[in-house]
C-alpha positions in Angstrom: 172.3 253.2 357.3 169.0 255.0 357.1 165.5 253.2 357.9 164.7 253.6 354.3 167.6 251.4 353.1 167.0 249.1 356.0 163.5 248.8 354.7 164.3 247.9 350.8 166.8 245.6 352.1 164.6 243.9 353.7 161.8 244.1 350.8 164.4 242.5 348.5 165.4 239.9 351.2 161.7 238.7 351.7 161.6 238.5 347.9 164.7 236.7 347.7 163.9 234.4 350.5 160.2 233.9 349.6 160.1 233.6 345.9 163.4 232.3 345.1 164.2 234.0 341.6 167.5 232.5 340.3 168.7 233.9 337.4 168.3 230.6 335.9 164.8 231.0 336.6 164.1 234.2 335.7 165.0 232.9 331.9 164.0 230.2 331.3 160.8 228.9 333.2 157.6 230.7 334.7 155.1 230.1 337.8 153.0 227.6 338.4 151.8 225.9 334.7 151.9 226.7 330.7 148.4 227.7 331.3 147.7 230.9 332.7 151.3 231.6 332.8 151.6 232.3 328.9 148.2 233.5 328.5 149.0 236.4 330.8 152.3 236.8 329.1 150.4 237.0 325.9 147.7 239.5 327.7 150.7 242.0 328.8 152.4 241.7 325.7 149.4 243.0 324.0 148.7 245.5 326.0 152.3 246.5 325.1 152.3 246.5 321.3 148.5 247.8 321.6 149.2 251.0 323.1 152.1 251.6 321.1 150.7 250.7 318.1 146.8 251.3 318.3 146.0 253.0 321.7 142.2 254.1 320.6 142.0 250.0 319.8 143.5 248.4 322.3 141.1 246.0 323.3 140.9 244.9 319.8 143.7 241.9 320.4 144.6 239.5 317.6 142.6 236.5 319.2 139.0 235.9 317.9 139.0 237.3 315.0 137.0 238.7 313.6 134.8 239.8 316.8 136.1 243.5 318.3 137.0 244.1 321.5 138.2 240.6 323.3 141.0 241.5 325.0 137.6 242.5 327.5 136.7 238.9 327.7 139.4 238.8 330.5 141.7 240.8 332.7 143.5 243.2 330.6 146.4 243.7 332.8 146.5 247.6 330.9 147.5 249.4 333.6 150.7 247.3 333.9 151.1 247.3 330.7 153.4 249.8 329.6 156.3 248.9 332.6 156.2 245.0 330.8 156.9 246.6 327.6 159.7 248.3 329.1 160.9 245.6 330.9 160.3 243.4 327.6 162.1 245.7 325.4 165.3 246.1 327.9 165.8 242.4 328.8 164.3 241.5 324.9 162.9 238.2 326.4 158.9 238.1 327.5 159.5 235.6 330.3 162.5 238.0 331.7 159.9 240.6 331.4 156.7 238.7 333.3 159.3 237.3 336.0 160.5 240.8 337.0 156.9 242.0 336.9 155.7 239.2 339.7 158.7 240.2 341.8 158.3 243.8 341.5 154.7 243.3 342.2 155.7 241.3 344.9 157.8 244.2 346.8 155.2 246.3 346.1 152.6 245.3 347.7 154.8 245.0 351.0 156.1 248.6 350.5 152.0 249.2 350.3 151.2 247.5 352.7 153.6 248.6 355.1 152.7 252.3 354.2 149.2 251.4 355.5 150.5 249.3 358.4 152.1 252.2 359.6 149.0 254.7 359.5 147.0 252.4 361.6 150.0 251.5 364.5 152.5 254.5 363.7 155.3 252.4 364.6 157.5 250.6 362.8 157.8 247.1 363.9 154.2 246.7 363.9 154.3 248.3 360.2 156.6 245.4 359.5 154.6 242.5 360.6 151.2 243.6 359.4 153.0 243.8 356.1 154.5 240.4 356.3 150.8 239.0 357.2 149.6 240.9 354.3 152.1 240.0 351.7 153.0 236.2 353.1 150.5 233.4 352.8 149.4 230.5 350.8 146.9 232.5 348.3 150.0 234.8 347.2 152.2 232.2 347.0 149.7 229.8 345.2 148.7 232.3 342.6 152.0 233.2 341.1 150.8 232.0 337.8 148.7 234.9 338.0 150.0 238.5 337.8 146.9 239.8 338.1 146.4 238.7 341.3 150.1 240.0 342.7 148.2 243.3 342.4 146.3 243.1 345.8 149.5 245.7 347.3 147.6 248.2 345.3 143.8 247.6 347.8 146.2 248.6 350.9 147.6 251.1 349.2 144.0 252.3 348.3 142.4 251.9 351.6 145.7 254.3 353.0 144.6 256.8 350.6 140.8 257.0 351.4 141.9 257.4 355.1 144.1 259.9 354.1 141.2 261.7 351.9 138.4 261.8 354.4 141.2 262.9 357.4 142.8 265.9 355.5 139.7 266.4 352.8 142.3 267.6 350.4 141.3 267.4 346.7 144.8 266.1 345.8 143.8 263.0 348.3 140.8 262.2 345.9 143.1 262.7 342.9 145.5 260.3 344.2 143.0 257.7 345.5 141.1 258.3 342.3 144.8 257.1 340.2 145.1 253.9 342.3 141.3 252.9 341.5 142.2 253.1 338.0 145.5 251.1 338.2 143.9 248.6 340.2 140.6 248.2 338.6 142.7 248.0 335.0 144.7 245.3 336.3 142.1 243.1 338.0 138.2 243.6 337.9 137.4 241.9 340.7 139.9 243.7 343.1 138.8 246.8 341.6 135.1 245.5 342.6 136.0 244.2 346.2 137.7 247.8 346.6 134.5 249.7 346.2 132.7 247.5 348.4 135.4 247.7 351.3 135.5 251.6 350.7 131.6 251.7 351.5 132.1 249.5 354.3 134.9 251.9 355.6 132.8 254.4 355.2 129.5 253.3 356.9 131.5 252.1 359.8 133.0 255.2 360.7 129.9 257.1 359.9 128.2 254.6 362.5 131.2 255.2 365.3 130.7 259.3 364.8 133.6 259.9 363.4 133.2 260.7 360.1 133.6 264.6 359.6 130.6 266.4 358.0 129.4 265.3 355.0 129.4 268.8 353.7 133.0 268.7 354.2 133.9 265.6 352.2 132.0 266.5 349.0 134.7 268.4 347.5 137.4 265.2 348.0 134.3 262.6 347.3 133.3 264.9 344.0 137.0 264.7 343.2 137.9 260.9 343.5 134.4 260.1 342.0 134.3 262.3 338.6 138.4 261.4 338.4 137.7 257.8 338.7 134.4 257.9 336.5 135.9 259.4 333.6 138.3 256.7 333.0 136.9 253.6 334.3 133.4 254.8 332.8 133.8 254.2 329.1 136.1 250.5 330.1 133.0 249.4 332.5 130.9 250.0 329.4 133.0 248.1 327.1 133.3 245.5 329.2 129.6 245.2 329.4 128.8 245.4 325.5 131.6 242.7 325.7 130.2 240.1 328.2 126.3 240.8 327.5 127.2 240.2 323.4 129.0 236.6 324.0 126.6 235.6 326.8 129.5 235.7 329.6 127.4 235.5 332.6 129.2 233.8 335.2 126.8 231.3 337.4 126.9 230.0 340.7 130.1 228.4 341.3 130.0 227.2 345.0 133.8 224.9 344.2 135.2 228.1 343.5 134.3 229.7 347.0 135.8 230.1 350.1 135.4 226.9 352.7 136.9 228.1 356.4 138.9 225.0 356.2 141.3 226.9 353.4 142.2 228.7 355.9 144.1 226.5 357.7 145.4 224.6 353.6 148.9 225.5 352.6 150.3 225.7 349.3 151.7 222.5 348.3 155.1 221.4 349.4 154.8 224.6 352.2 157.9 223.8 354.6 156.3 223.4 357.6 153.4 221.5 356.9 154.3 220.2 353.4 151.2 218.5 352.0 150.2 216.9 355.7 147.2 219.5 355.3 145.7 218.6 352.2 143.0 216.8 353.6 141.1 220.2 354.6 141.0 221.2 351.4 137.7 221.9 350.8 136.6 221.3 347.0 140.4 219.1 346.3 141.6 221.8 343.8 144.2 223.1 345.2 145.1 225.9 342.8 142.0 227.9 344.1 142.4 226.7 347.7 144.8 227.0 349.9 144.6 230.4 351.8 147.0 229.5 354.8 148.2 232.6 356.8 149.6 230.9 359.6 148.9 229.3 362.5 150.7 232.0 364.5 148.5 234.8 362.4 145.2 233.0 363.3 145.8 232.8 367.1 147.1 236.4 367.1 144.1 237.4 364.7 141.4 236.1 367.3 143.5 237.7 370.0 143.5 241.3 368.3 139.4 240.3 368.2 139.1 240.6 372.3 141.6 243.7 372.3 139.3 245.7 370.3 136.8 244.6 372.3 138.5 245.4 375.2 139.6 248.8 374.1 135.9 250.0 372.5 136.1 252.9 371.2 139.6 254.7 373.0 142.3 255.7 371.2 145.6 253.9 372.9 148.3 256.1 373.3 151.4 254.5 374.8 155.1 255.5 374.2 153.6 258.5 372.3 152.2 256.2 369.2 148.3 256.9 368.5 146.8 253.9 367.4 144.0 254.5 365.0 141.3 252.0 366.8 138.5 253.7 364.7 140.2 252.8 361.3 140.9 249.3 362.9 137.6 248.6 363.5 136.7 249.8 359.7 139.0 247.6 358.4 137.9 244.7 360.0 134.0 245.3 359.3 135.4 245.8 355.6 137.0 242.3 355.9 134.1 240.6 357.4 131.7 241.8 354.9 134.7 240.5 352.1 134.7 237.2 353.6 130.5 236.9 353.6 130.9 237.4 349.7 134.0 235.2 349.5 132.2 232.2 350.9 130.2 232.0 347.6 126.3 231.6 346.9 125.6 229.1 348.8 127.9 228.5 351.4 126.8 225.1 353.5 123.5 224.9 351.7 122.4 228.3 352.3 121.6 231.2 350.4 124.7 233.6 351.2 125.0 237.4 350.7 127.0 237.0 346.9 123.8 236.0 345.5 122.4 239.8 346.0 125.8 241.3 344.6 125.5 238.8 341.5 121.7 239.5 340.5 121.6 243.5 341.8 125.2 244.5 341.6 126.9 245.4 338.2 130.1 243.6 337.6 129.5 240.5 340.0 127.9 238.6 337.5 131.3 238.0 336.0 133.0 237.0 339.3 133.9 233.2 338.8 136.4 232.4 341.8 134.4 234.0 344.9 137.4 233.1 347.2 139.6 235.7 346.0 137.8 238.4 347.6 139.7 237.1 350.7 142.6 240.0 350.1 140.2 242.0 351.6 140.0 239.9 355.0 143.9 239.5 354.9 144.1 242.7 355.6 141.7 242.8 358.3 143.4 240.2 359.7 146.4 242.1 359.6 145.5 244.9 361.5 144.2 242.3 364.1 147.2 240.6 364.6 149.6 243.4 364.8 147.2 245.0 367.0 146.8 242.1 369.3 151.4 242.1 369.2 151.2 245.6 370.7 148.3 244.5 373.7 151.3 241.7 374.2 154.6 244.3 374.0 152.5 246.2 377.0 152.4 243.0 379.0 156.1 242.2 378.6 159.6 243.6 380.2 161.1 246.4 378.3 164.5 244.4 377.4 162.0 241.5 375.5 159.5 243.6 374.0 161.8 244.6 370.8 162.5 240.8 370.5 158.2 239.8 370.1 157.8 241.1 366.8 160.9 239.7 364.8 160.2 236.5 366.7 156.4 236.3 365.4 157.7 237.1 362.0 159.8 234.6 361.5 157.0 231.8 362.9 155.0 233.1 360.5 157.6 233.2 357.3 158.7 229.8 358.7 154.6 228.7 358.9 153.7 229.9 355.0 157.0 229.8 352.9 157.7 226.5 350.6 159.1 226.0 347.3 158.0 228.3 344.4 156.6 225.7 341.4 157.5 226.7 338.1 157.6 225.1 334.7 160.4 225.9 331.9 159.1 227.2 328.9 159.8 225.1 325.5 160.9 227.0 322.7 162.6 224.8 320.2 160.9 224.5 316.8 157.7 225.7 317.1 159.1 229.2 317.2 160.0 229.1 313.5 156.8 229.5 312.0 155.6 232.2 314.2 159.2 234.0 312.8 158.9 233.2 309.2 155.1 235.1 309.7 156.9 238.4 311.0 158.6 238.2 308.0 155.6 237.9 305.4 152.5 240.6 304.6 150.2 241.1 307.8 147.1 238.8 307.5 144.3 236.7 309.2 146.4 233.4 310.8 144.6 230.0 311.2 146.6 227.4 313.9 145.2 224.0 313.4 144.2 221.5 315.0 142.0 224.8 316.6 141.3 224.3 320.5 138.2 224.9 321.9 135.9 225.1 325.5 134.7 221.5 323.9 138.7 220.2 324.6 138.5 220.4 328.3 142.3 221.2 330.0 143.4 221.0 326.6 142.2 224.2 325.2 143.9 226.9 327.5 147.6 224.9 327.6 147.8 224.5 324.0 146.1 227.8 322.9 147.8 229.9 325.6 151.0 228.7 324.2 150.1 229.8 320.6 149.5 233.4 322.0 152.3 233.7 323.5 154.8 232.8 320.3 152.0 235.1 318.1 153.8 238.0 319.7 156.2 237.1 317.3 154.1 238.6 314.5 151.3 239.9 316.1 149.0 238.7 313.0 145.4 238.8 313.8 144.1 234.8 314.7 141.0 232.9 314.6 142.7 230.6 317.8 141.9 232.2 320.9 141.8 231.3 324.9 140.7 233.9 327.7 138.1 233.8 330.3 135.6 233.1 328.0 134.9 232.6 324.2 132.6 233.9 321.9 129.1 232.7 321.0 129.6 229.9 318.3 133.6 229.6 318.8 133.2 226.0 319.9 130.9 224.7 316.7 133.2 227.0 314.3 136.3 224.8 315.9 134.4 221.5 314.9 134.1 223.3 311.2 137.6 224.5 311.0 139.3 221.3 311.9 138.2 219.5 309.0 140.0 222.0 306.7 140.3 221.5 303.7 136.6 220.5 303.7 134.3 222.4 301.5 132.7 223.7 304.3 135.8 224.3 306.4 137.0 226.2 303.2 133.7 228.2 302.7 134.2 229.2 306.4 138.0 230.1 305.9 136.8 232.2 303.0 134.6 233.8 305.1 136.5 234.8 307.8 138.9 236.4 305.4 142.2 233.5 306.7 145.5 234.0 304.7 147.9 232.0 306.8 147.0 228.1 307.9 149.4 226.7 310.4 149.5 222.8 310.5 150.9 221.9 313.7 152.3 218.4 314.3 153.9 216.3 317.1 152.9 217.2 320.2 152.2 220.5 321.8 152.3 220.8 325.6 152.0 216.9 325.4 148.6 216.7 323.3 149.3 215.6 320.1 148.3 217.8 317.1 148.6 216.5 313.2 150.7 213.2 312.2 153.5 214.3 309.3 151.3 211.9 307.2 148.1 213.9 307.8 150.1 217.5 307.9 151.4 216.5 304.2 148.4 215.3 303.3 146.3 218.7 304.3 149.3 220.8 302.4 149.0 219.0 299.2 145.2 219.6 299.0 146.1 223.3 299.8 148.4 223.4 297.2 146.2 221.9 294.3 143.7 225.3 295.5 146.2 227.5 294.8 148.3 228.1 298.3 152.2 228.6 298.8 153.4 226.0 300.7 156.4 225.8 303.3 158.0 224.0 306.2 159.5 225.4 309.3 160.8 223.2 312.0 158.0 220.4 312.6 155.2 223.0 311.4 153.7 223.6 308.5 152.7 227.0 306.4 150.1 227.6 304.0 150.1 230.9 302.5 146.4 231.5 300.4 147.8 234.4 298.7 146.5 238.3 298.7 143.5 237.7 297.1 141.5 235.8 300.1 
């Protein structure tokens, strides 16, 4: 069996192991909550039909009408895109499609990771575990409601190419690294900012240890990599900023949604070790954004990697003919300490930390709401540390028990941060029938009432996210929306809507140029929308001015005609 094979096999066995995917699961029920979940279901799935259907308009999505561009007020998951559409039109089921997606995401970043690992150790084993440190802790685990953030695999990946680029200074290198940029920065804006500041960090620290080559030398590479990278991120930077500056999205100092050191040492919930004996460390009690556990094995081995580079300085180790690359090492680890200054927030303990200076001087940190998740950066760090500090311990061991160290710490470590995935099954049922009679009918502006806004607390994203999700159905342009952020005056034009058929929720309908009118009843995710009584109440007043009435399942449609 080749060491290839051996390699995917044990990808797929970590995934298998680790995430748990049934097919059972796979079908019927997602990560985590009906939150974030089906709002980045909806996000890929528009990105899908966009660039099929409207690739110079893709950021137009069919929430917030009529303002342009809101696909923007969020991740757009773009870059990812096109493989959910695939994986969408082969299984013909979204939550097939988005479960796949995690998992592949998943092996990816280990295969990434790995390919990094063994750049800086050139051996396997240690390639192994600094993958497996990478790839297996609490944050990844925690944050499987969020596929953006499954695309950390692609920062390693990026980090292996820069190294690659300034050692061989090869303008294919810059192309490449240029490519991954893209992906990554498409998928999730603040990776794609924490990349450029761990790639100046790299930079500056092996310009500082002399062993940078010449300057001169690296233009044509640095020229490439730049201009590539420019020339497609350029134009979606801008968009993004018309986007945030016109709706007022300026993110503020959000200390709760920082790194405390004690989440380093909070598992997920129900983690198999430690189960929820931890919880009390939690810094801010929200454990969602918290728990960044690597390990109790990881940390010891992490501060033990800490003296060997101390203890090594600046030689190059060369044992059982494997060059370890200290100098890159010592990069990476000045990359993840400057990650973790910004990941503790503005004011860590009261004082001023070094994220206020990125969010006031540098563009795109003003956006940056959960500070903590720059952390991927130090993981990798902390990586390097620990399988650095296993090889200073395979040295100090008999030959017949060194294989046996590394396959040992792995499995303290996988036994340390595993647990139960939590997921939630996705209703269907009746509410699907309205979105299918619209796919039937002429394309035109959809109102869903009772409308969610900001002003409904928790209420807004699990109802509304819902809503996008069965609007891939039709795809009809909506006044409804959920994302990152709304637009200026979405929460008062809720307050109007909702009293529909008022004279002023009319005049405002009018306005917005509104064919369709959902009236929702029962319950939605639990929150309960219209009565029957007050649903057939609303429909006969629609249907004295003029509108098609008609039922389907517990919902209600009113059609206002062509002429709206």
């Amino acid at each position: 069996m080749s060491l290839c094979l051996k390699r995917w096999i044990l990808w797929l066995g970590l995934a298998g192991l680790l995430l748990q995917p049934t097919p059972h699961r796979i079908s019927t029920s997602v990560a985590g909550d009906l939150g974030d979940s089906m709002f980045l279901t909806w996000t890929l799935s528009w990105g899908a039909h966009g660039l099929a259907t409207q690739p110079l308009r893709v950021f137009d999505a069919n929430i917030y009408h009529p303002h342009a561009n809101t696909l923007a007020l969020s991740d757009s998951m773009l870059s990812f895109a096109p493989i959910f559409g695939v994986l969408k039109w082969l299984t013909g089921d979204a939550i097939v499609a988005i479960n796949i997606l995690v998992i592949g995401m998943f092996v990816l970043a280990l295969v990434c990771s790995h390919a990094l690992g063994k750049w800086l150790f050139g051996r396997e084993d240690l390639a192994i575990l600094f993958a497996v440190v990478v790839c297996c802790n609490s944050y990844v685990f925690g944050q499987q409601n969020h596929p953006q953030l499954q695309t950390f695999g692609l920062i390693s990946l990026c980090l292996l190419l820069l190294f690659r680029a300034i050692e061989r200074r090869r303008r294919r290198d810059g192309v490449a690294l240029a490519a991954v940029t893209v992906v990554l920065a498409l998928a999730n804006v603040l990776y794609g900012l924490i990349w450029v500041v761990a790639a100046v960090a790299v930079v500056v620290t092996l310009a500082a240890r002399r062993v940078l080559p010449p300057i001169r030398s690296l233009v044509p590479v640095g020229l490439t990599a730049g201009v590539c990278t420019g020339m497609v991120l350029g134009p979606v930077a801008l968009l993004y900023r018309r986007v945030l500056d016109t709706h007022g999205v300026k993110r503020g100092y959000e200390q709760s949604n920082s790194l405390g050191l004690r989440d380093l040492i909070t598992p997920q919930r129900d983690n198999w070790s430690w189960g929820s004996s931890l919880d009390a460390f939690n810094s801010f009690g929200r454990p969602g954004e918290h728990p960044y556990f690597v390990g109790f094995t990881a940390l010891l081995l992490g501060l033990v990697g800490v003296a060997v580079i101390v203890l090594l300085g600046r030689k190059d180790p060369c044992r059982d003919d494997v060059r370890i690359r200290i100098d890159e090492i010592v990069a990476l680890v000045v990359a993840g300490l400057v990650a973790l200054m910004l990941a503790v927030g503005p004011t860590p303990n009261g004082w001023s930390g070094p994220f206020r200076l990125f969010h006031a001087y540098v563009p795109g940190f003003d956006g940056v709401r959960v500070t903590a998740r720059f952390t991927v950066v130090t993981f990798i760090a902390g990586a390097a540390l620990v399988a650095l500090a296993v090889w200073w311990l395979q040295q100090r061991l008999q030959s017949r028990l060194r294989p046996a160290l590394v396959p040992m710490i792995v499995l303290l470590i996988l036994i340390e941060v595993g647990g139960p995935m939590g997921r939630v099954v996705v209703p269907e049922g009746d509410h699907r029938l309205v979105y299918e009679a619209l796919a039937e009918m002429d394309e035109g502006v959809v109102l869903e009432l009772p409308i969610r806004t900001q002003n409904d607390g928790a209420v807004w994203p699990f109802v509304e996210a819902m809503r996008m999700y069965h609007a891939t159905i039709d795809f009809n342009p909506r006044i409804n929306g959920y994302s990152g952020s709304a637009p200026r005056g979405f929460d008062a034009l809720g307050d109007i809507l909702n009293g529909y058929p008022s004279k002023e929720a009319g005049e405002s309908i009018d306005g917005l140029g509104v064919r369709y009118v959902i009236l929702h009843t029962g319950t939605e995710q639990g929150i309960q929308a219209y009565t029957v009584a007050e649903a057939e109440a609303i429909a006969a007043v629609a249907a004295d001015l003029g509108g098609t009435i008609s039922r389907h399942g517990n919902d209600w449609l009113v059609d206002r005609g062509e002429n709206v």
